[in-house]
N, C-alpha and C positions, 0 to 999 in steps of 0.2 A: 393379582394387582390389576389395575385398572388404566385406561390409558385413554387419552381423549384426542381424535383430531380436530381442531377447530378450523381447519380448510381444509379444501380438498387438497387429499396427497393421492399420491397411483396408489392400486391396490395391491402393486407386487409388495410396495413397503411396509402397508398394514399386514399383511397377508405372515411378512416375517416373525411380526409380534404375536399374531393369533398361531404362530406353530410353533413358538414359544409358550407357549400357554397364556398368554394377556387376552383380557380382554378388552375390545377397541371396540368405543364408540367414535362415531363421526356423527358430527353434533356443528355445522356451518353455520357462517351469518349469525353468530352470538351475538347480542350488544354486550357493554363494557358488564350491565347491572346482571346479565343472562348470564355470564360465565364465571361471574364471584359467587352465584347461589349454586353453582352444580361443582365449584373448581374444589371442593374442600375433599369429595369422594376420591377424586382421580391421584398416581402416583406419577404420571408424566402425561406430558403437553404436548402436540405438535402441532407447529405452525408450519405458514409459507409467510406471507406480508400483509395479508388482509386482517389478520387475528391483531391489535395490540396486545401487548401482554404487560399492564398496566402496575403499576407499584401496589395500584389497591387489590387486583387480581392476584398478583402474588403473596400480598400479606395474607388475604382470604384462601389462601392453598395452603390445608394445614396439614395434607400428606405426601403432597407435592416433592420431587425429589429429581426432577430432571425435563427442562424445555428442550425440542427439538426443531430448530429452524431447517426445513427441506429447501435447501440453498445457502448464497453464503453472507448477505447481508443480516442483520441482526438488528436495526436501527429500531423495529418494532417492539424490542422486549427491554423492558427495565434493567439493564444488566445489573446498576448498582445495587438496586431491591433487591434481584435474584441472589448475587454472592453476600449480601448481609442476612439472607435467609438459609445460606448453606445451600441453596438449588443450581447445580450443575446446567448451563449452560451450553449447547451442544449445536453447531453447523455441519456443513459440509464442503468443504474448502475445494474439492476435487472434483465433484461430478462434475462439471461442465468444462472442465477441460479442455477436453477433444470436441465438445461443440464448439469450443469459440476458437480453437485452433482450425476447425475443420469448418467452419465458416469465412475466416481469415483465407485459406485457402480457394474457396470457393469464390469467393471475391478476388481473389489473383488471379486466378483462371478466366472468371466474366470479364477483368480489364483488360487483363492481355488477347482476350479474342473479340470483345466487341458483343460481347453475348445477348446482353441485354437492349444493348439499340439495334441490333440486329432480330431480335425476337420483334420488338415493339413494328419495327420498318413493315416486316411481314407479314404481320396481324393488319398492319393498317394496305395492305394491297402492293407493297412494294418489293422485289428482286433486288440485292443489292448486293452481288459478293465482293466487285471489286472496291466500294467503299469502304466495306468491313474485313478486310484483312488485317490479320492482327500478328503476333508473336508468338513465336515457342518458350516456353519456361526452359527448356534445356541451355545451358549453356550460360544461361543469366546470370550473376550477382545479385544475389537476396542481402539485401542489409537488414539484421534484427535488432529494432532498438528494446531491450528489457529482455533479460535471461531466464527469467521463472518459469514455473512451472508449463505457462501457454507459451512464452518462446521457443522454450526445447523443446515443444511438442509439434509447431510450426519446423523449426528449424530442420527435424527428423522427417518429415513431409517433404520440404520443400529438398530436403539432400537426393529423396529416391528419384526426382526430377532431373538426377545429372546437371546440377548447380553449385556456385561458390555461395557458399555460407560467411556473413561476416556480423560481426556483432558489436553493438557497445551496449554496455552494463556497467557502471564504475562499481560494481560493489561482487562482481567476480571475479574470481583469481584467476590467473592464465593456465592456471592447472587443470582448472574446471571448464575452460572453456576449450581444451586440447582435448578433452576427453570425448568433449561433443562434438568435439569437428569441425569448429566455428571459428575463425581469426579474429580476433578481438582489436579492433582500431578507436580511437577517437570518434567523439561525433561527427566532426567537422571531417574526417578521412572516409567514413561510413557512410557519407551522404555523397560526396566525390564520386565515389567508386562503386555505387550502385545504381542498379537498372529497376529492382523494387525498393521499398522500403516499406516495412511493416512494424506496428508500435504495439509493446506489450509491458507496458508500465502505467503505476498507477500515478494517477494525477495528485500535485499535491505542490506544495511552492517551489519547488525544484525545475518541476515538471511542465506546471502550466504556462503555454506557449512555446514548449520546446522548441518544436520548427516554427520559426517565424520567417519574415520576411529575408533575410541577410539567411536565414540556413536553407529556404530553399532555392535564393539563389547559387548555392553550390553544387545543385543537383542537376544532373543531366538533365538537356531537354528531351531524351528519350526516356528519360525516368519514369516510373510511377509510384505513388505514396497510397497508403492502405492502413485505414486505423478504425480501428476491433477493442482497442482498448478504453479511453475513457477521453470522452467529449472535453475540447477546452486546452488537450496537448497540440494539439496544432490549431494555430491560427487562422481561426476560418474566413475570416476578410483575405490576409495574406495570402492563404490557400485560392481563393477566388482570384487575386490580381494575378499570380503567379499563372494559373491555368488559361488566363483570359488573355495576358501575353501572349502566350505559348514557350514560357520559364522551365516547365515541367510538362509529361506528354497526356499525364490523368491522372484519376485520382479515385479510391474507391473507400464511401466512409459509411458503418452501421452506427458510430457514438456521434452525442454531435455536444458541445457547449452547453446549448439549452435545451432539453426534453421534455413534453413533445416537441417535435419541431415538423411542423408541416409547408414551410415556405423559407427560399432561402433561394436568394443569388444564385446558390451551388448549383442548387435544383436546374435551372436553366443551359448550364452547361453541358453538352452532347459528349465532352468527356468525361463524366462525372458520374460516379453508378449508387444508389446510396439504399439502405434498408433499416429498419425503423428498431435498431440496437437488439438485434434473433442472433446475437452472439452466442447465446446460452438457452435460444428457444428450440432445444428439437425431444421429441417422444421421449428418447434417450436417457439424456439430459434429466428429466423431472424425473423418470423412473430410476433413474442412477443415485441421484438426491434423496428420493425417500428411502431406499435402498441403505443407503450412506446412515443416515439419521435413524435408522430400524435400528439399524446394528448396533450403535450406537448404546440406545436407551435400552435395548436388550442386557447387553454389557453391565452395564449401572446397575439395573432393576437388581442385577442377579450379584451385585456386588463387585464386577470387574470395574477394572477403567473405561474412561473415555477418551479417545485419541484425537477429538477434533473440539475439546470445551476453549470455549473463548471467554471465560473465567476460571476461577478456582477452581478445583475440586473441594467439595464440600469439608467445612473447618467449622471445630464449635467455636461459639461465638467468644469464648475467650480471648483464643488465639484471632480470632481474626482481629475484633477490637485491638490487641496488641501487635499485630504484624503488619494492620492498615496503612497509616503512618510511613513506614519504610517500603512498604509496598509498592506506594504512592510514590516515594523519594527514587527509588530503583530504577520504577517505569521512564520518570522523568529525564535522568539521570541518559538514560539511555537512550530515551527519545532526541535531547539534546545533541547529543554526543554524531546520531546518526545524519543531523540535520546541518554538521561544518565536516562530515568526513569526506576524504578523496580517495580513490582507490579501493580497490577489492579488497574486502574486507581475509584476512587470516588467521587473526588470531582473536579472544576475547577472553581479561580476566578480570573477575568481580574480588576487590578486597576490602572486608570484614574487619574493620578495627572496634570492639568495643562488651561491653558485657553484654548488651543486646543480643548480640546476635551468635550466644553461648547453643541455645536449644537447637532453631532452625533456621537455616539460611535457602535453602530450596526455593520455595516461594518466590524470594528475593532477587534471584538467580533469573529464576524464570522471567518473573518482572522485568528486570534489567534488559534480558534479552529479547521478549518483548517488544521493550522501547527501541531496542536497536535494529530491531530486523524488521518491524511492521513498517517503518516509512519507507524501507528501501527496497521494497520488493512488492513484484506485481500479487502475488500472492496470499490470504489474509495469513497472519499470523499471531498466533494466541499462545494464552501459557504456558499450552498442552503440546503445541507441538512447532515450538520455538527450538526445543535441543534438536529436535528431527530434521526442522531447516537448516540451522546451523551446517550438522554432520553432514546432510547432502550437499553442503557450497563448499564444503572443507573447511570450515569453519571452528578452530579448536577453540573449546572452551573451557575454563580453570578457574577454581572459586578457592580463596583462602581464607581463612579466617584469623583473624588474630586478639589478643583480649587488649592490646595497651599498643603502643608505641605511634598513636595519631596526637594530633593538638587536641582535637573534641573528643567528648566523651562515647559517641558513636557515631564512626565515620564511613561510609558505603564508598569506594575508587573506583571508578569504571576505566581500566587499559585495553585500549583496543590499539592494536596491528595491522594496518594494511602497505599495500605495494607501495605507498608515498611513504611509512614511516607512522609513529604512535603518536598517540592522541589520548590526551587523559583528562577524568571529567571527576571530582568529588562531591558528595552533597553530604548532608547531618540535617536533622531538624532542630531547629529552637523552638524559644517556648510556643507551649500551647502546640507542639506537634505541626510548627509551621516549617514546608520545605526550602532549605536552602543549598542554593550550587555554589562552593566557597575555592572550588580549583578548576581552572581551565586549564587545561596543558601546567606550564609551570606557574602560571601568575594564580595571585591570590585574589579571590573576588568575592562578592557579597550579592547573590543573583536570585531574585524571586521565580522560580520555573513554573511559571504562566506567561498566557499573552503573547506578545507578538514581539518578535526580538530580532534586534541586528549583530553580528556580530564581527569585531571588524579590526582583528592584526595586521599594527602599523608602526612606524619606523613614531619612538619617542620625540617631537619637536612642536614648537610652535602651531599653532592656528590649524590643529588637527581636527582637532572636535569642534573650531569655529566655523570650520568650513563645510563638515558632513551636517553638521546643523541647518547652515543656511540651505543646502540643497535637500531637506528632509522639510525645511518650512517653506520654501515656495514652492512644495508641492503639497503642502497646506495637510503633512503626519506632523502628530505634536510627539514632543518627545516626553515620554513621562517619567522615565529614569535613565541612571546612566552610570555604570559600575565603570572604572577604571584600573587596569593593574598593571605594575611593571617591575621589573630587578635592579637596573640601574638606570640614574636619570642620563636622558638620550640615546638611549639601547633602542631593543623592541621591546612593544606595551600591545596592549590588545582593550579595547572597549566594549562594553557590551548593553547597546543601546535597547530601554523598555518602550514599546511604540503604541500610540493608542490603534492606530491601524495599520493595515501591514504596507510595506514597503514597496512600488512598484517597481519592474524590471529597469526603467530610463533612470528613476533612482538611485538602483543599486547598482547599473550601469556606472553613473556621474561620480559615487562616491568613489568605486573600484579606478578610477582614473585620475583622482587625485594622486599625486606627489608623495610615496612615504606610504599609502593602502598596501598591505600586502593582498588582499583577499575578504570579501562579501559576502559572507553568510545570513540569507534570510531563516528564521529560526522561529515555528508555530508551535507551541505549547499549549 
């Protein structure tokens, strides 16, 4: 079998393949029309970011049987082409790990001692020690905000330092987080009571702007703030006024909002240490990735599994045409569900109402959980190894099937369990294979799972929806649908507003403080 790298990868990864017996060409710098004439020979791919791996590349692979992304974005490869062509899909979720934990660190250490304006002073002709006295890590309070896999891995670092560990994750159980060592506080506790704080979650509506203005004024002025994770969670203006007071004591940032970024306010600041996002840049690192991705397609070639696809594994085109459809519904289903939950997640069960889903429900499974665990974790998380995240957060999960006893003719339940209490989410498709969310918790509803959505349980009464209106149109979001449901008139009801754009925070803010709001869920499909 045959195997093409179209960038460079280390040679210890190719090296794997070739004592496997493959043969590896490294074939760089293809244009799109260079690699559809040569792609029909080869039985796997491997890229880095430079390669596209274009829908017409893919149709033109006609032995093609497994892409390999050395790292963990995938944004360059046609995923939907690949899984309608049965091509296995393949990342590396874990190499850079311990670089970006061990960069994250690295950055602790240059704040608290002053390292790098102390290097620069001396270079430039200067003695300066008594300026640059700094801090011991020992004995500090590290707050970790985001538990995944680079948290734990900071977390276990920064513990051998003879430090408190404390943490917020809403989507970890206290079981999991006793296990690590970590006390698990609110954000607003977390930010009080700590001397660092470092961020290991991924950006996304939840997320963006987490520390804003009002959270780091709860932070000591002896604090420091340190984010490795993704540009846009903290508020970089904020961040700047806060530091230019003297709100907070410094600050040390490799991601930034917008990349590149070679100029910034920040930059100006003598407490501010910053590096051009080498989270994930060391020898290591790359050689760990190709490593990862060897193994991988070696696996395949030879008939095994793949532990890290971020699509299917390979399905004739029967089934897939017939499992597409609820595939779709599953992911969604889940995805939803993850974007109004509270609390560490426990438990998850998937139920199966209908002749559909007589043969296989696997897939479906997957999918679901998926949707549920890719928004809430620093982590990527793919089909493949969605049951493996699960079991490591303790996360149990349970699939039933049933043939009849729903209103529709096949109905997918998403019940999930966390420390606040269950949440329940159904969908079905109608015609023409189109997805619909018909159950939120107990209420009935009619929800197209696309677009951008609010979501928004409140006390049954008058001028509820005239009022989140008026505050959704003088900030000039139109509202382009609007599901309503409820048990009895003047009870609780819940809304669930379709937006042509998405909602900003003073928004979602104004609505939450209305009279009778129980809670504001912004919701990205």
């Amino acid at each position: 079998m045959r195997i093409l790298a179209s960038d460079p990868i280390a040679e210890k990864g190719l090296n794997i393949l070739r004592e496997e017996g493959f043969i590896v060409d490294e074939k760089t710098k293809l244009s799109e029309e260079e690699l559809i004439k040569i792609i029909p020979q080869y039985d796997a791919l491997i890229v880095r970011s430079e390669t596209k791996v274009t829908a017409r590349i893919i149709e033109a692979a006609e032995n093609l049987k497994i892409i390999g992304r050395a790292g963990v974005g995938v944004d360059n490869i046609d995923l939907a082409a690949a899984s309608k062509k049965g091509i296995i899909v393949v990342n590396s979720p874990e190499g850079n790990t311990i670089a970006a934990a061990e960069h994250t660190f690295a950055l602790m250490m240059a704040l608290l001692r002053n390292i790098p304006q102390a290097h620069a002073a001396l270079k430039e002709g200067k003695w300066l020690r008594k300026e640059f006295t700094g801090y011991e890590l020992r004995g500090k309070t590290v707050g970790i905000i985001g538990l995944g896999r680079i948290g734990t891995a900071v977390a276990k670092r920064v513990k051998a330092f003879e430090t408190r560990v404390i943490g917020y994750d809403p989507f970890i159980s206290e079981e999991r987080a006793q296990m690590l060592g970590i006390t698990l506080m609110s954000l607003e506790e977390l930010l009080q009571n700590s001397d660092i704080v470092t961020m290991h979650l991924p950006l996304n509506n939840e997320t963006r702007n987490l520390i804003n203005r009002e959270r780091l004024k709860l932070m000591k002025k002896s604090a420091f703030i340190i984010n490795c994770a993704r540009g846009g969670i903290i508020d970089e203006e904020a961040l700047y006024e806060a530091l230019k007071a003297g709100e907070i004591a410094g600050a040390a940032l490799d991601v930034f909002s917008k990349e590149p970024l070679t100029e910034s306010p920040l930059f100006e600041l003598p407490n501010v240490i910053v590096t051009p996002h080498l989270g994930a840049s060391t020898k290591e690192a790359q050689i760990n990735v190709a490593i990862d991705v060897a193994r991988e397609i070696a696996s395949v070639l030879k008939g095994g599994l793949a532990q890290n696809a971020v699509n299917f594994p390979a399905m004739d085109k029967e089934s897939y045409q017939r499992l597409k459809p609820y595939i779709n519904l599953a992911e969604k289903l889940g995805n939803f569900l993850a974007q109004i939950l509270s609390g560490g997640l426990l438990a998850a069960e998937i139920v199966y109402n209908g002749s559909a889903f007589k043969e296989e429900t696997r897939p479906l499974t997957l999918a679901a959980l998926k949707g549920l665990l890719d928004p809430l974790l620093m982590e990527r998380v793919n089909y493949v190894n969605a049951p493996v995240v699960a079991k490591e957060r303790g996360i149990k999960v349970r699939e039933t099937v049933m043939e009849n006893g729903a209103d529709y003719t096949n109905l997918i339940t998403l019940k999930v369990t966390t420390e606040k209490g269950e949440r329940i989410i159904a969908g079905t498709l109608f015609r023409n294979n189109e997805p619909r969310i018909v159950q939120i918790d107990q209420y009935r509803v009619d929800v197209v799972p696309e677009g951008y959505k609010l979501f928004v349980p409140h006390k049954d009464q008058p001028l509820m929806i005239g009022k989140v209106g008026i505050i959704l149109g003088e900030k000039g979001i139109n509202i382009a649908g609007m599901q309503l449901g409820r048990i009895t008139p003047g009870g609780d009801a819940v809304m669930v507003l379709s937006l042509d754009h998405p909602a900003d925070g003073d928004s979602i803010k104004a609505i939450a403080a209305i009279p009778g709001i129980y809670e504001v869920k912004a919701v990205s499909l």
